[in-house]
N, CA, C and O atoms as a MOPAC input file, in Angstrom:
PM7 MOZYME 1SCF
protein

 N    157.98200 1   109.42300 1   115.51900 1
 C    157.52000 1   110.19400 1   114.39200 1
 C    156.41900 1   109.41400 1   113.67700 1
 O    156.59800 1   108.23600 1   113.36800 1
 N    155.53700 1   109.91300 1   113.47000 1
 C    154.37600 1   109.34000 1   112.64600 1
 C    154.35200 1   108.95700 1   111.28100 1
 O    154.84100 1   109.95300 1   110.74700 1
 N    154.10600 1   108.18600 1   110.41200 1
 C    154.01000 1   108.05100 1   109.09000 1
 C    152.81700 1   108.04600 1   108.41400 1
 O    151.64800 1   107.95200 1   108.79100 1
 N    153.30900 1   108.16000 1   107.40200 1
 C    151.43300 1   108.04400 1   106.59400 1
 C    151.23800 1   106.60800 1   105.57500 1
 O    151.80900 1   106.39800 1   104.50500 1
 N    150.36500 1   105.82700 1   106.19900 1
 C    150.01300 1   104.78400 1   105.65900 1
 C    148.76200 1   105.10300 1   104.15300 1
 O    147.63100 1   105.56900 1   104.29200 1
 N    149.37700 1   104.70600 1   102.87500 1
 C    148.30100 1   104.64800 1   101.91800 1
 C    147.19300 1   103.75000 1   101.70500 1
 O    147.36900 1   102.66500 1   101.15200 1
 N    146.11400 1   104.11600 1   102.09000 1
 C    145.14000 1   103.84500 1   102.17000 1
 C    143.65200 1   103.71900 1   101.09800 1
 O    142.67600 1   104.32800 1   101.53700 1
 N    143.55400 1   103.34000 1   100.41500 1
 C    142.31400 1   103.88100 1    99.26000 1
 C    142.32300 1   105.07100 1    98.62300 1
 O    141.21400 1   105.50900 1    98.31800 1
 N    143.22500 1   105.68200 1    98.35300 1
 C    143.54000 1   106.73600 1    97.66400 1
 C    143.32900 1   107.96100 1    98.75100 1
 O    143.03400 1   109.12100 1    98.46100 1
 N    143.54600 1   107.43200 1   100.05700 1
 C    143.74200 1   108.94100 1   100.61200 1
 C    144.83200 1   108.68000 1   101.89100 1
 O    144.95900 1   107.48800 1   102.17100 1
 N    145.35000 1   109.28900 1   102.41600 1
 C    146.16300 1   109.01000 1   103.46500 1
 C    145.64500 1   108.52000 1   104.50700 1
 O    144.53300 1   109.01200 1   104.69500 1
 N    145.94000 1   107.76700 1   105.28600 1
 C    145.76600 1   107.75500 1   106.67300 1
 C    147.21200 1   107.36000 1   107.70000 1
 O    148.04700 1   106.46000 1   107.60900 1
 N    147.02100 1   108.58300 1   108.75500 1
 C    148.13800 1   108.56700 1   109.55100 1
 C    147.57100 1   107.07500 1   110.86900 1
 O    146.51200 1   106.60200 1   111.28100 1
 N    149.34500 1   106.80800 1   111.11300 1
 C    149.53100 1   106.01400 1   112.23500 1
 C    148.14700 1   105.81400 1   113.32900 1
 O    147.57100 1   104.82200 1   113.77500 1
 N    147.90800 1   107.70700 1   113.53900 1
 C    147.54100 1   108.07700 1   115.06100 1
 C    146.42500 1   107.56100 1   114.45000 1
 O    146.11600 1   106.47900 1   114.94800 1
 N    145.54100 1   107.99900 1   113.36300 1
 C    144.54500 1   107.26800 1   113.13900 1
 C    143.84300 1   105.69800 1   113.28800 1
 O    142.81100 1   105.21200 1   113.75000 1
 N    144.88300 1   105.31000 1   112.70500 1
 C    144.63200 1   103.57900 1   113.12400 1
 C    144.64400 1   103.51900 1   114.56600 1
 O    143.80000 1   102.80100 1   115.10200 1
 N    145.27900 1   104.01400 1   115.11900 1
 C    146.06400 1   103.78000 1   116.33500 1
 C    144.77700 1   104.16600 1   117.40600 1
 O    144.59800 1   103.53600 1   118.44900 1
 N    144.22600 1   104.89600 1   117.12500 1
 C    142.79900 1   105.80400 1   117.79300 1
 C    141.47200 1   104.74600 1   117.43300 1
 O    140.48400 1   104.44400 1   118.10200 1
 N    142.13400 1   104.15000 1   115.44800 1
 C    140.60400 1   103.41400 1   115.72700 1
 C    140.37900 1   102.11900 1   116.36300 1
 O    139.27600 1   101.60100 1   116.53600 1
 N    141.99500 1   101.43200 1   116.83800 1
 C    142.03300 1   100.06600 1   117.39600 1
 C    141.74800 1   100.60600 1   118.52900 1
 O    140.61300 1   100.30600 1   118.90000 1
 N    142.29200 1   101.25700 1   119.20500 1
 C    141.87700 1   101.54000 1   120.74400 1
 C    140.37300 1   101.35200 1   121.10700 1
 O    139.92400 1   100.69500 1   122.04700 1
 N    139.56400 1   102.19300 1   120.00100 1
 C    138.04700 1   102.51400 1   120.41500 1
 C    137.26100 1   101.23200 1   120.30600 1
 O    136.40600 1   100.73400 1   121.03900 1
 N    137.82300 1   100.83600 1   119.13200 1
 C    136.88600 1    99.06800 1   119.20200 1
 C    137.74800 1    97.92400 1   120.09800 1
 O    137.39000 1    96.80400 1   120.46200 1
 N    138.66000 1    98.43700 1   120.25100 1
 C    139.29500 1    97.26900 1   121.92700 1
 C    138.68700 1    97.76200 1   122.71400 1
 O    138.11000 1    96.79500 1   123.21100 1
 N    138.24200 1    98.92900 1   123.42900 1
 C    137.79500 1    99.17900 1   124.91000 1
 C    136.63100 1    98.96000 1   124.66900 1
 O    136.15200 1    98.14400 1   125.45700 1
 N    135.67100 1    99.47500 1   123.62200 1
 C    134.42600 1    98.77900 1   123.41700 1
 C    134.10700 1    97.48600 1   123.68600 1
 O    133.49800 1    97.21300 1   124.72000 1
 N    134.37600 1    96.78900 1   123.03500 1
 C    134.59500 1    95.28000 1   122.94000 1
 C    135.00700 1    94.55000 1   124.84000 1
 O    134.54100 1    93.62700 1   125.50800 1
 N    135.94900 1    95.45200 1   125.03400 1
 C    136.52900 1    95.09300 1   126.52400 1
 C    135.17900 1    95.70100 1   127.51200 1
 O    135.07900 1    95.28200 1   128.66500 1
 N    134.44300 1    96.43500 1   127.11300 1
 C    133.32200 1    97.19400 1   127.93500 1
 C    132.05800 1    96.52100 1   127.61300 1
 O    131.16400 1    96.62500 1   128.45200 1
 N    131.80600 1    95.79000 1   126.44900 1
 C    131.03200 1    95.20700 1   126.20700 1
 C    129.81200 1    95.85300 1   125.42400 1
 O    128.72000 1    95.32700 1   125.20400 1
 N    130.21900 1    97.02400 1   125.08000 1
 C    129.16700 1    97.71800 1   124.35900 1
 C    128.95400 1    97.66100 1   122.74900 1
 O    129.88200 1    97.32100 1   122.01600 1
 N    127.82700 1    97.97300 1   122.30500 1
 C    127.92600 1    97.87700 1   120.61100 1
 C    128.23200 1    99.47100 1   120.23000 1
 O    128.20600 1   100.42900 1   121.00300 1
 N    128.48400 1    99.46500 1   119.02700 1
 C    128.30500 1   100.32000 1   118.32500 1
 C    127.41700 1   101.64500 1   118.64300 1
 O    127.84300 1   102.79400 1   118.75200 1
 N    125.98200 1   101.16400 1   118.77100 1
 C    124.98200 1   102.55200 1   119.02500 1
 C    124.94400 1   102.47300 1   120.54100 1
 O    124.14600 1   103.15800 1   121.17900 1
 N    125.52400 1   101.91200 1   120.93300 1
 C    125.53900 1   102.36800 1   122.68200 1
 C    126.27800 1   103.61800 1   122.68700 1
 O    125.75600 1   104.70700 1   122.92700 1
 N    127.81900 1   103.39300 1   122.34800 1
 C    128.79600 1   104.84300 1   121.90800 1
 C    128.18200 1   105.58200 1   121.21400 1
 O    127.87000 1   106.75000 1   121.44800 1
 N    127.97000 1   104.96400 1   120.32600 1
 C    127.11500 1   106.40300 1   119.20900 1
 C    126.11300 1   107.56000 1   120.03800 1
 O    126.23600 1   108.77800 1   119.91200 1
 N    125.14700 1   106.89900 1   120.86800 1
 C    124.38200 1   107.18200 1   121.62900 1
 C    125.06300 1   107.50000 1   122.95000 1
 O    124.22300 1   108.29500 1   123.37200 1
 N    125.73700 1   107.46100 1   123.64400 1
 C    126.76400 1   108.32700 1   124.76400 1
 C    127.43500 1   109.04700 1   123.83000 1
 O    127.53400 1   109.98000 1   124.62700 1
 N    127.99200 1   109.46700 1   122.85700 1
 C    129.01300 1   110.48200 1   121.92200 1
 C    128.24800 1   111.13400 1   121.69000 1
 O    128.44900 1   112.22700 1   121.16100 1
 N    127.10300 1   110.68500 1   122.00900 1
 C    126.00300 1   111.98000 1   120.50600 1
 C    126.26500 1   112.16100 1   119.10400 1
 O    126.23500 1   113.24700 1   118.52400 1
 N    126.54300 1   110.96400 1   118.55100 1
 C    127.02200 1   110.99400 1   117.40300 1
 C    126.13200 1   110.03200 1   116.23300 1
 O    125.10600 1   109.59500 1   116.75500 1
 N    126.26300 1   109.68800 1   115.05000 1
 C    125.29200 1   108.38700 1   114.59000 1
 C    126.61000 1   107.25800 1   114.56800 1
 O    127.83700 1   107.29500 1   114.64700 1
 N    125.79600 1   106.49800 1   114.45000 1
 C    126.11200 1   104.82200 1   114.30400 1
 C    127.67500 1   104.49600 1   113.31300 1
 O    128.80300 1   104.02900 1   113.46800 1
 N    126.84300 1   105.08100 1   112.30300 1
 C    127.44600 1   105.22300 1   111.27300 1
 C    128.82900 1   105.97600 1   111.21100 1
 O    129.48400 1   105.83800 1   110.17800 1
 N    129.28300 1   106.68700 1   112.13200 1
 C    130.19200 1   107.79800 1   112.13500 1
 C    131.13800 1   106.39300 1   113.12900 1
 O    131.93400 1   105.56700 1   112.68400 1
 N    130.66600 1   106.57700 1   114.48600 1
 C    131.57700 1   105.65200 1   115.28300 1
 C    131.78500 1   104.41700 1   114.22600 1
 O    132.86900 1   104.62000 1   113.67900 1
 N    131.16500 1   103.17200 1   113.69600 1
 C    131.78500 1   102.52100 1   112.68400 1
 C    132.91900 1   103.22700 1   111.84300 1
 O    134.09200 1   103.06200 1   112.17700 1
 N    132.55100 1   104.09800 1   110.63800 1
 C    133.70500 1   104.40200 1   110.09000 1
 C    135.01000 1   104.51300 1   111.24800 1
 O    135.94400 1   103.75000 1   111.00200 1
 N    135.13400 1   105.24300 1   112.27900 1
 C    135.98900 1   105.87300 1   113.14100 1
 C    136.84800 1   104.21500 1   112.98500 1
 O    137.94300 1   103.78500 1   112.62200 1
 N    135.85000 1   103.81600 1   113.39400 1
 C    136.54800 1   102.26400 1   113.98000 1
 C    137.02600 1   101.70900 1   112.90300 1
 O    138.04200 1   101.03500 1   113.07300 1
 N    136.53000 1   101.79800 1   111.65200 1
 C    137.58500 1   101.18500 1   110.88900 1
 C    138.65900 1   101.91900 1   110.35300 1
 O    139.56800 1   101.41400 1   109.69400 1
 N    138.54300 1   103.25100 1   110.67000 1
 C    140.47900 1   103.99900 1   110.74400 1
 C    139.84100 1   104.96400 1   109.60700 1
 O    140.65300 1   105.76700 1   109.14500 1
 N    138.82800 1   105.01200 1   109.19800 1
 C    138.36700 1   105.96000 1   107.45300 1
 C    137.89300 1   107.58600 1   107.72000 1
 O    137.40700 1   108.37000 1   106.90500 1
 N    138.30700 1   107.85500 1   109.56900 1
 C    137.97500 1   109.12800 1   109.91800 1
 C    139.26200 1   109.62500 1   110.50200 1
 O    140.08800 1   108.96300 1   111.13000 1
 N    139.29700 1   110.82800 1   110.21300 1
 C    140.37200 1   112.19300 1   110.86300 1
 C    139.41200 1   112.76600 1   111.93000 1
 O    138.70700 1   113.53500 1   111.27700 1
 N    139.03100 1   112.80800 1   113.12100 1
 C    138.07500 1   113.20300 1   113.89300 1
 C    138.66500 1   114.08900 1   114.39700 1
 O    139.85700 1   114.12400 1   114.09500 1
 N    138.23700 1   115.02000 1   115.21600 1
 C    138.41800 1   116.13700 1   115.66200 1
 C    138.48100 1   116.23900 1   117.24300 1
 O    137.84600 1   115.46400 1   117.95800 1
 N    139.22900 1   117.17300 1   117.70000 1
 C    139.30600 1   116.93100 1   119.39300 1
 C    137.83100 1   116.73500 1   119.94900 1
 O    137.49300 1   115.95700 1   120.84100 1
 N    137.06900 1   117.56200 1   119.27100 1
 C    135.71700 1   117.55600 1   120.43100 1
 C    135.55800 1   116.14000 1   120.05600 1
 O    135.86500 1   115.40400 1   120.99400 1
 N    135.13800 1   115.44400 1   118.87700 1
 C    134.73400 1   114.06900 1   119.10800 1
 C    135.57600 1   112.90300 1   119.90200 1
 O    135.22500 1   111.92800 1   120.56700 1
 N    136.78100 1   113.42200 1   119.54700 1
 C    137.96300 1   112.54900 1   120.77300 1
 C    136.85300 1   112.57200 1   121.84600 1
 O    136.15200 1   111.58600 1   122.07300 1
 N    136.73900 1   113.66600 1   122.44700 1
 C    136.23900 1   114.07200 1   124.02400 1
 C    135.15400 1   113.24500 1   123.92500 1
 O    134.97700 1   112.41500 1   124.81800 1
 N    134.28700 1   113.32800 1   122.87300 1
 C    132.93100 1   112.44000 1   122.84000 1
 C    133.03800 1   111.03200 1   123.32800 1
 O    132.56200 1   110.37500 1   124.25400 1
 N    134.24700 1   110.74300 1   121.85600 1
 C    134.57100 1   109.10300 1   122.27400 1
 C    135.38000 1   108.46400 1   123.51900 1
 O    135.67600 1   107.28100 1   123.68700 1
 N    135.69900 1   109.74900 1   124.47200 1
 C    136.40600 1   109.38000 1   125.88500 1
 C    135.29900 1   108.88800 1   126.74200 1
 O    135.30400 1   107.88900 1   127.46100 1
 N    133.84400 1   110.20800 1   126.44800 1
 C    133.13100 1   110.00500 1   127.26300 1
 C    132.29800 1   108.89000 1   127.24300 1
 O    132.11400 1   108.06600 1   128.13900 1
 N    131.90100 1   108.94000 1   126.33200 1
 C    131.13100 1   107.36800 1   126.25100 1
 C    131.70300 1   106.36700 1   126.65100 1
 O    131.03900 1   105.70000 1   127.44400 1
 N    132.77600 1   105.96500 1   126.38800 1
 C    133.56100 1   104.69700 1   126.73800 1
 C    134.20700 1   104.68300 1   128.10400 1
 O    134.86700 1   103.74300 1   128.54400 1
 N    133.88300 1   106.12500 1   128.90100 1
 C    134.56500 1   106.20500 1   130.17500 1
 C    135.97400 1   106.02400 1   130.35500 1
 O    136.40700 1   105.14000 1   131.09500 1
 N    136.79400 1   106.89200 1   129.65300 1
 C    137.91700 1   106.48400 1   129.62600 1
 C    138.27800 1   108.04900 1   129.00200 1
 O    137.66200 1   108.73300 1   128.18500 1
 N    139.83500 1   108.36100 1   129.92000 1
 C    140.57700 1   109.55600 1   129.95400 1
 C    140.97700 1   110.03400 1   128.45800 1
 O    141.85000 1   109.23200 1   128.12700 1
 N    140.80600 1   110.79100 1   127.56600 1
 C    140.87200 1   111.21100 1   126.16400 1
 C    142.31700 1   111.03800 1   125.56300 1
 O    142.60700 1   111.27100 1   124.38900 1
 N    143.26800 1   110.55100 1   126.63900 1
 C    144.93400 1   110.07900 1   125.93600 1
 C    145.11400 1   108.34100 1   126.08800 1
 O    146.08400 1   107.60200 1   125.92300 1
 N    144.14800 1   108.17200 1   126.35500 1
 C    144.18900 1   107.03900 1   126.62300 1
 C    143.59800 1   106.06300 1   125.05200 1
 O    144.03600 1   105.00800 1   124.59400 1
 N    142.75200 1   106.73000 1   124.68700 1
 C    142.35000 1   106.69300 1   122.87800 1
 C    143.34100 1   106.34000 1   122.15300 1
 O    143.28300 1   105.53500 1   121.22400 1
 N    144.28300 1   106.91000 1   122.52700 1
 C    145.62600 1   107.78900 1   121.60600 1
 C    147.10200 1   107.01800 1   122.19600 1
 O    148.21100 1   107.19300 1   121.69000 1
 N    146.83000 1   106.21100 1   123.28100 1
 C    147.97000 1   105.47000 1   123.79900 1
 C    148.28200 1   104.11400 1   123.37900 1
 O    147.39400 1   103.29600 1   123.61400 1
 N    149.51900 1   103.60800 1   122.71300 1
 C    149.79300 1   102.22100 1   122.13100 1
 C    149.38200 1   101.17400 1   123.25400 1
 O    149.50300 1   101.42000 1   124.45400 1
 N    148.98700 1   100.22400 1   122.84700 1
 C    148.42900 1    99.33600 1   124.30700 1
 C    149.41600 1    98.90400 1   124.97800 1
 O    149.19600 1    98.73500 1   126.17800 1
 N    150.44500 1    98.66700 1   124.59200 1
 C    151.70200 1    97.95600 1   125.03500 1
 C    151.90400 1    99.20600 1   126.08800 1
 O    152.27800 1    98.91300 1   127.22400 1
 N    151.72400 1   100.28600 1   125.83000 1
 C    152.40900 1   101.44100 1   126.81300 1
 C    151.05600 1   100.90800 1   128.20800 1
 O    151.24300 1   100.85200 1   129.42300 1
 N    149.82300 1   100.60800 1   127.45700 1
 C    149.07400 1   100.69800 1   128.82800 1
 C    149.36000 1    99.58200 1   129.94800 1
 O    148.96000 1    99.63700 1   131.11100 1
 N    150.22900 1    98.42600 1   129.29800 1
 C    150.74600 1    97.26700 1   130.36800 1
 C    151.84100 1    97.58600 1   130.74200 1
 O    152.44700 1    96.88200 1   131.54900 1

C-alpha cells in the first residue's frame, strides 16, 4: 500500500520518489545527462530535473517518454531496485 510522504506543503506519494530514484539511477548507470533525456523524451531540461528530484506527478505518456529515452521497459521506472536483483 502506498503512503503519502509530506513534502513542502504538498504531498508526494511513495511511487513518486520511487519513479524519481529510478530515472536518475539508470541515467547515471547509462551515463547520460540531463538534456540527453530531455532531448530523447521530448521534453525540457527543466521538467526531467524536477521529475528527478520527486517535485512531479507525471503522467503515463511522459512515463512512456522517460522509458524511451533511457531505453528501458515503462515498469521498470516504477520497480523497487531490490525487486530488479
Amino acid at each position: 500500500m502506498l503512503r503519502f510522504v509530506q513534502k513542502q506543503q504538498s504531498k508526494v506519494c511513495e511511487a513518486q520518489l520511487l519513479f524519481a530514484a529510478n530515472v536518475r539511477r539508470i541515467r547515471l548507470e547509462k551515463k547520460l545527462t540531463q538534456e540527453q533525456v530531455a532531448e530523447g523524451a521530448e521534453l525540457h531540461t527543466n521538467y526531467v530535473s524536477s521529475v528527478e528530484r520527486g517535485e512531479r506527478n507525471i503522467s503515463i505518456c511522459n512515463i512512456e517518454r522517460f522509458a524511451h529515452a533511457l531505453n528501458v521497459p515503462m515498469y521498470v521506472l516504477l520497480q523497487r531496485h531490490e525487486e530488479l536483483q
